[in-house]
TORSE-149984 format. One record per residue (C-alpha): x, y, z; chain. Coordinates in pm, 1 decimal. Example, Ala and Ser with C-alpha at 12.3 -4.5 7.8 and 13.67 -1.06 7.14 Angstrom:
<sites>
1230.0, -450.0, 780.0, A
1367.0, -106.0, 714.0, A
</sites>
This chain:
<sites>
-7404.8, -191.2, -9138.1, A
-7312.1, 167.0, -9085.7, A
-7090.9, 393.7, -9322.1, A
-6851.9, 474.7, -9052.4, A
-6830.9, 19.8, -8981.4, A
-6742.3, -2.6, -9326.9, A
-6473.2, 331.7, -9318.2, A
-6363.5, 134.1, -9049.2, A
-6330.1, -166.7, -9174.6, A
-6167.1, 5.9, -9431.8, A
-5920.3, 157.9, -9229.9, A
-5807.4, -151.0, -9090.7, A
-5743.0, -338.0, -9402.1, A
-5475.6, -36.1, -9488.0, A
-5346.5, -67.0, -9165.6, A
-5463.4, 292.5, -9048.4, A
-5642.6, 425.4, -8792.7, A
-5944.7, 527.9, -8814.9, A
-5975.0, 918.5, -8810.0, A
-5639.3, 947.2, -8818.9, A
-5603.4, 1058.5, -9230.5, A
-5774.6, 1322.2, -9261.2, A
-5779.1, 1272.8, -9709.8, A
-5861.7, 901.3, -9654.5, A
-6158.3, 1024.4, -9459.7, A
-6277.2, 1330.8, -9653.8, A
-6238.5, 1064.9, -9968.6, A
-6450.4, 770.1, -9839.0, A
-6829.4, 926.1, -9904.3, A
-6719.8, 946.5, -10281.3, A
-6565.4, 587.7, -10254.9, A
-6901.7, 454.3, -10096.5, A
-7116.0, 628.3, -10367.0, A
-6911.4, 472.7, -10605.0, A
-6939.2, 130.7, -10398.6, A
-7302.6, 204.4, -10389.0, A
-7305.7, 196.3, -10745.4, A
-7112.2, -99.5, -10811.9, A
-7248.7, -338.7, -10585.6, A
-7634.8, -232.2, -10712.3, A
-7684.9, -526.9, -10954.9, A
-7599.6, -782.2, -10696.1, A
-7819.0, -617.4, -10429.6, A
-8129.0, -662.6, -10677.8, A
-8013.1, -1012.8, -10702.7, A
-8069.6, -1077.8, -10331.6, A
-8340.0, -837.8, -10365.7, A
-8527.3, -1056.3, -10650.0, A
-8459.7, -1379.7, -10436.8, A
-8556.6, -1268.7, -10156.3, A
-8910.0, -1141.1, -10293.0, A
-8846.7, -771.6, -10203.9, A
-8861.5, -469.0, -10445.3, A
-8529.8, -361.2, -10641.8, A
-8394.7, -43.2, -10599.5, A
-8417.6, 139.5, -10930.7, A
-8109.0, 361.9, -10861.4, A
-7802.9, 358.0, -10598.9, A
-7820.6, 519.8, -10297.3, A
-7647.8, 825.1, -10227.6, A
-7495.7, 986.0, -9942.7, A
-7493.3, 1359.0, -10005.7, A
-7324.2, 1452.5, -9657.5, A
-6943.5, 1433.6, -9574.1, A
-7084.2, 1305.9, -9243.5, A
-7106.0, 962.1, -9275.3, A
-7148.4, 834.9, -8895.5, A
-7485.4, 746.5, -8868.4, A
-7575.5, 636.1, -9278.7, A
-7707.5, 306.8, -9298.3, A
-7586.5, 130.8, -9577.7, A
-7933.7, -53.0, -9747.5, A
-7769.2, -361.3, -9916.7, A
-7759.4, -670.5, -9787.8, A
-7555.1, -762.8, -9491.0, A
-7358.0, -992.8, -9752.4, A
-7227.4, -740.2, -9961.6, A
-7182.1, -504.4, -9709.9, A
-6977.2, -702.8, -9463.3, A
-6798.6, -908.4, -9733.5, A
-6778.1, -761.8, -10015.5, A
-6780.9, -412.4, -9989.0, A
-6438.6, -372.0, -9762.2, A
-6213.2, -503.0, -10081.1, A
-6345.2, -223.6, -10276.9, A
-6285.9, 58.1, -9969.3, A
-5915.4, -73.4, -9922.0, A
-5873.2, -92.8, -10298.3, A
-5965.9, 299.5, -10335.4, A
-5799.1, 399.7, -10038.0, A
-5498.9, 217.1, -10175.5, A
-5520.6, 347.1, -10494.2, A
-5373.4, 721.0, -10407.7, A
-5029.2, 560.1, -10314.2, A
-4823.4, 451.9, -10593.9, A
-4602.4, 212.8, -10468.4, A
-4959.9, 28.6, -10365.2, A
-5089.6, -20.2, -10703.5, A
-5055.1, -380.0, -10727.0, A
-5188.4, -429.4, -10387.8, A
-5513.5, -190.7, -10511.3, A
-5597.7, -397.2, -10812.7, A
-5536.1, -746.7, -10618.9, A
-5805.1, -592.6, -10312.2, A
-6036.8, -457.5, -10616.8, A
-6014.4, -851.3, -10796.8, A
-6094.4, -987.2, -10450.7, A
-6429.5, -724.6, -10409.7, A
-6523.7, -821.6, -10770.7, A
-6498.4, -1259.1, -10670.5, A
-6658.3, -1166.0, -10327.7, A
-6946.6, -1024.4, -10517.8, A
-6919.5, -1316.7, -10760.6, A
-6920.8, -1608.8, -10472.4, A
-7174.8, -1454.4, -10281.0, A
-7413.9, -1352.0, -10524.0, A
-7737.0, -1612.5, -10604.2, A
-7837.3, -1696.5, -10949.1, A
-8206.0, -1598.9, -10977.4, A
-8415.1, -1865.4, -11180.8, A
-8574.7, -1652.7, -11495.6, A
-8893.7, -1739.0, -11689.8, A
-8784.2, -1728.6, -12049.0, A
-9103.8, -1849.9, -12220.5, A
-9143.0, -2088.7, -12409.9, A
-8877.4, -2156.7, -12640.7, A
-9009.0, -2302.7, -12996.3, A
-8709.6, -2456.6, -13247.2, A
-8809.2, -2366.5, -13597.0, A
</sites>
């Protein structure tokens, strides 16, 4: 999935069109950093399951132009999970949508939740003294 699929997305869930706020857009490469960020543990989950290497840090987009970035989580998080937390930010800014920010933020956090495999863990082996 591509930043500007997700801005999209994004867009939609507000009921905007895309390109059409000019703050929303000049806010969402901050709001998918912090996404980034958030959604990093889970990633490694599917990562770890998966049998592929975790990422040690978040990604970061540097650039304001976000057209082209590839977003390189899982097509789980990224298509289900990550548009709660992109309408919850770009909600956030308005104040008589607060309620309706933390309810889209609560459903990003159980998206992640849901979606998100347990990884079996060797503990060792446990001894009772």
């Amino acid at each position: 999935m591509t930043a500007r699929e997700l801005y999209e997305q994004g867009c939609y869930l507000v009921y905007e069109i895309p390109d059409d706020d000019d703050e929303l857009k000049s806010a969402f490469p901050t709001i998918l950093n912090h996404a980034m960020a958030v959604c990093l543990p889970y990633e490694n989950q599917f990562r770890t399951l998966r049998g592929q290497d975790k990422m040690l840090a978040p990604p970061f987009l540097i650039d304001s132009d976000f057209e082209s970035f590839e977003i390189p989580f899982c097509e789980e998080i990224a298509r289900m999970a990550m548009p709660y937390i992109v309408q919850s930010k770009f909600l956030e800014s308005d104040d008589d949508k607060k309620a309706e920010s933390v309810l889209a933020y609560n459903k990003f956090t159980q998206m992640l939740n849901n979606i998100t495999p347990a990884v079996e863990v060797e503990v060792g082996d446990y001894q009772d003294d």
